[in-house]
N, C-alpha and C positions, 0 to 999 in steps of 0.2 A: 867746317871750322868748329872747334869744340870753343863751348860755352863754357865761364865758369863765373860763380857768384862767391862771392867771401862774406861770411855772415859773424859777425862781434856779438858774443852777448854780453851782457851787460846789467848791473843792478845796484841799489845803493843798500842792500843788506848785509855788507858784508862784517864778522862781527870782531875781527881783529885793527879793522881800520873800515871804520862809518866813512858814508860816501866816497870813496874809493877812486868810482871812474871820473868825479868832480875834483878829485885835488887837484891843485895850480901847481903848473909844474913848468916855472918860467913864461907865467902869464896866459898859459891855455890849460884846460880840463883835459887831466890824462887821455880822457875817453878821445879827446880831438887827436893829440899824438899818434893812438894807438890807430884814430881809422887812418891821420895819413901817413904812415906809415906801412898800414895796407894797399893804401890807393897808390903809394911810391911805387911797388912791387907791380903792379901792372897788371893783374893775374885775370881782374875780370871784375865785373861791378861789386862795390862796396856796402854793405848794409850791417847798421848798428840794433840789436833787436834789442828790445828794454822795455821793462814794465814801469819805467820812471820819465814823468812830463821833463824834470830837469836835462836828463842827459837826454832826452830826444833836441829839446831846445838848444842846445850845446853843441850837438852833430849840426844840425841843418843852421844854427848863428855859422860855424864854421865852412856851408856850403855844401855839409856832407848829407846821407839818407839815412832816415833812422824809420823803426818801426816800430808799433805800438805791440805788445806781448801781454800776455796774463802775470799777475804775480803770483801764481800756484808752480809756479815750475820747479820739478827738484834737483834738476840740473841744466847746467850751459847748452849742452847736449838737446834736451828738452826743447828749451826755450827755442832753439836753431831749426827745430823741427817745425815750432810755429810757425815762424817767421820765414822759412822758406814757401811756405804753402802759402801765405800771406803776398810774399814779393814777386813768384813766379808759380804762381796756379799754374799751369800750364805745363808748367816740367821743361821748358826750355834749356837748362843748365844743363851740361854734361857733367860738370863738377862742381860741389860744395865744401867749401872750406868753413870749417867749424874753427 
């Protein structure tokens, strides 16, 4: 059976609209939308990687899983490469969705 993990990054530095994956957007934090949204799709476990306490707290108030990332990353990309080694040492996934 092929594995697969779906990995969100995530961050509040974004510089055309500050805290970005926090806006309320009918009561919940983008960031919440966007993972269930993911978790609707079915595709395989859900993970928000973020170098931000806020949107980790945001994920997991919502039920979801978040993980903790460095803030040096220079891209999404990056970041997803942390956080994959973080969530599954092991190499279990057959696929990653960035």
């Amino acid at each position: 059976m092929t594995r697969s993990i779906v990995l969100i990054p995530a961050r509040l530095k974004a510089t055309r609209l500050p805290d970005k994956p926090l806006a309320d957007i009918h009561g919940k934090p983008m960031i919440v939308h966007v993972w269930e949204r993911a978790m609707a799709a079915e595709t395989g476990r859900v993970v928000v990687a973020t170098d931000s306490d806020e949107i980790i707290a945001a994920v997991r108030a919502a039920g979801g899983e978040a993980v903790a990332t460095r803030a040096d990353h220079e891209s999404g990309s990056d970041r997803v490469f942390e956080a994959v080694n973080r969530v599954d040492p092991d190499g279990d996934a057959d696929i990653v969705v960035n």
